[in-house]
N, C-alpha and C positions, 0 to 999 in steps of 0.2 A: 234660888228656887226656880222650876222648871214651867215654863208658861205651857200648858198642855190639856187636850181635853180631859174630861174626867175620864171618859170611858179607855183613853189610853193608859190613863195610871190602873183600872180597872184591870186591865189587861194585861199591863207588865206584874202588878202583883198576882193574876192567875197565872203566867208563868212562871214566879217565880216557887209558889206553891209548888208546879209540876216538877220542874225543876232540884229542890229539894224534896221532892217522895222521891227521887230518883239518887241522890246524894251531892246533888250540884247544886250552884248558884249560877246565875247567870253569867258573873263574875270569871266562871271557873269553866270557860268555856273547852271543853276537850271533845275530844268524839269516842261515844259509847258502841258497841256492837250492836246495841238494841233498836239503835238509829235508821241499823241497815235495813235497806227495802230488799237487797240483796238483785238490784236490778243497777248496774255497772253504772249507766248514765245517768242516772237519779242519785245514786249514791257519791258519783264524780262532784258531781256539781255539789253536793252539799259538804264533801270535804272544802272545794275551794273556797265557798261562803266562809266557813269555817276558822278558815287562815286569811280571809281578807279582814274577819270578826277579831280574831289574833291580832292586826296587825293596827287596828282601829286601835284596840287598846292600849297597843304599847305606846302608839303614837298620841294617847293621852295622857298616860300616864308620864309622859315624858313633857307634856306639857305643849306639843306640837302640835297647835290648832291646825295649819294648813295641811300639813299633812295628814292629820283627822281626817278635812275637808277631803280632800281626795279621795283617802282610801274610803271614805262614806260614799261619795260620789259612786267611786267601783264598785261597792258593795251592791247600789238598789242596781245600777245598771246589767251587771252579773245576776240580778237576782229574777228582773225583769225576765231577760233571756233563759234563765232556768226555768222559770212557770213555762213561757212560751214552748219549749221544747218537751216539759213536763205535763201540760195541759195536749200536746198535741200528739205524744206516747198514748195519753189515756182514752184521745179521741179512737185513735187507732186499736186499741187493746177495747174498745167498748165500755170501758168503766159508767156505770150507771150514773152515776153520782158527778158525771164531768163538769156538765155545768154547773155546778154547785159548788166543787175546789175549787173553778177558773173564779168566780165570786170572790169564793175565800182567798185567791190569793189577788186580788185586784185589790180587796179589803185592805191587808198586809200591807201591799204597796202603799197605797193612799196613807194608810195611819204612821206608817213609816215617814213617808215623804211632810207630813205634817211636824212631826217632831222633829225630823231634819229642817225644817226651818224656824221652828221655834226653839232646836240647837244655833243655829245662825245667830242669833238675836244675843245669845247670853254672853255675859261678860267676865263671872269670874270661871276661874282653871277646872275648879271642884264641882260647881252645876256644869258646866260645859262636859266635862266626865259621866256626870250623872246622866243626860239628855244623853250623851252618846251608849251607854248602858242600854236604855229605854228603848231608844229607835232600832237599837241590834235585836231585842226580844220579840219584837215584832217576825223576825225572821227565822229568826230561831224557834217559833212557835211551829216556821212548817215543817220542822225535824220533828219538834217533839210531838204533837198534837197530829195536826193537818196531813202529814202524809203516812204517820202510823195508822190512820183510818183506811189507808191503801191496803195494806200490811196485807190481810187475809183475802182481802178481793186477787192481787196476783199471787197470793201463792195454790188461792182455792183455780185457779186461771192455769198455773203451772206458769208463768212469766216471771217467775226470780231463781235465780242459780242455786243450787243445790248449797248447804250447808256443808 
């Protein structure tokens, strides 16, 4: 069992709800079209998350704690670096709402980085998989949720590529 706050299980089951209205589990992590902001550097960076999230898993699934370690490691560092580059598009683009994402993704961060150390603690294979599940949803929330909110601000903007 996963030592964790309530409001982050709270959270990983409202993703997971999103998630499945969509036909996925967190589990089953792929990249949908519907993802796209259709803005090149926003959409880069969430392919890479993406495949470091890939890569999180197989290395659990394999039973490779350190390797976990790691690629978890990359993952908030990588993730870190996207907000900063993604909060400072939206400085530039005027998004009304800027200061209000950069919150929401400091949020992400922090609840992430909580789980990740309450993944640190656990000892058997199968909660250690689970906690590493939980702490990815947090990320995966600013695909599915958090930057869909973008969605019609650039395109009413005209700042995403043509279909």
């Amino acid at each position: 069992m996963i030592v964790t706050l309530s409001t982050n299980r709270k959270w990983f089951c409202a993703l997971n709800t999103v998630a499945r209205s969509i036909g996925k589990t967190v589990r089953q992590l792929e990249w949908l079209d519907t993802f796209e902001l259709r803005v090149p550097e926003i959409d880069g960076d969430h392919r890479v998350m993406l495949d470091l999230m890939k890569a999180i898993q197989r290395a659990a699934a394999a039973r490779d704690r350190e390797r976990v370690e790691h690629c978890l490691d990359r993952l908030l560092a990588f993730s870190q670096s996207h907000f900063a580059r993604e909060e400072s598009l939206l400085k530039r683009w005027k998004y009304p709402d800027t200061k209000k994402h950069a919150a929401y993704h400091a949020g992400l961060l922090a609840r992430a980085e909580t789980v990740r150390q309450a993944c640190a603690k656990i000892e058997t294979p199968e909660a250690f998989e689970e906690c590493c599940e939980e702490m990815m949803s947090f990320l995966v929330a600013d695909v599915v949720s958090g930057d869909m909110k973008l969605k019609s601000f650039l395109q009413n903007a005209g700042l995403v590529l043509p279909v």
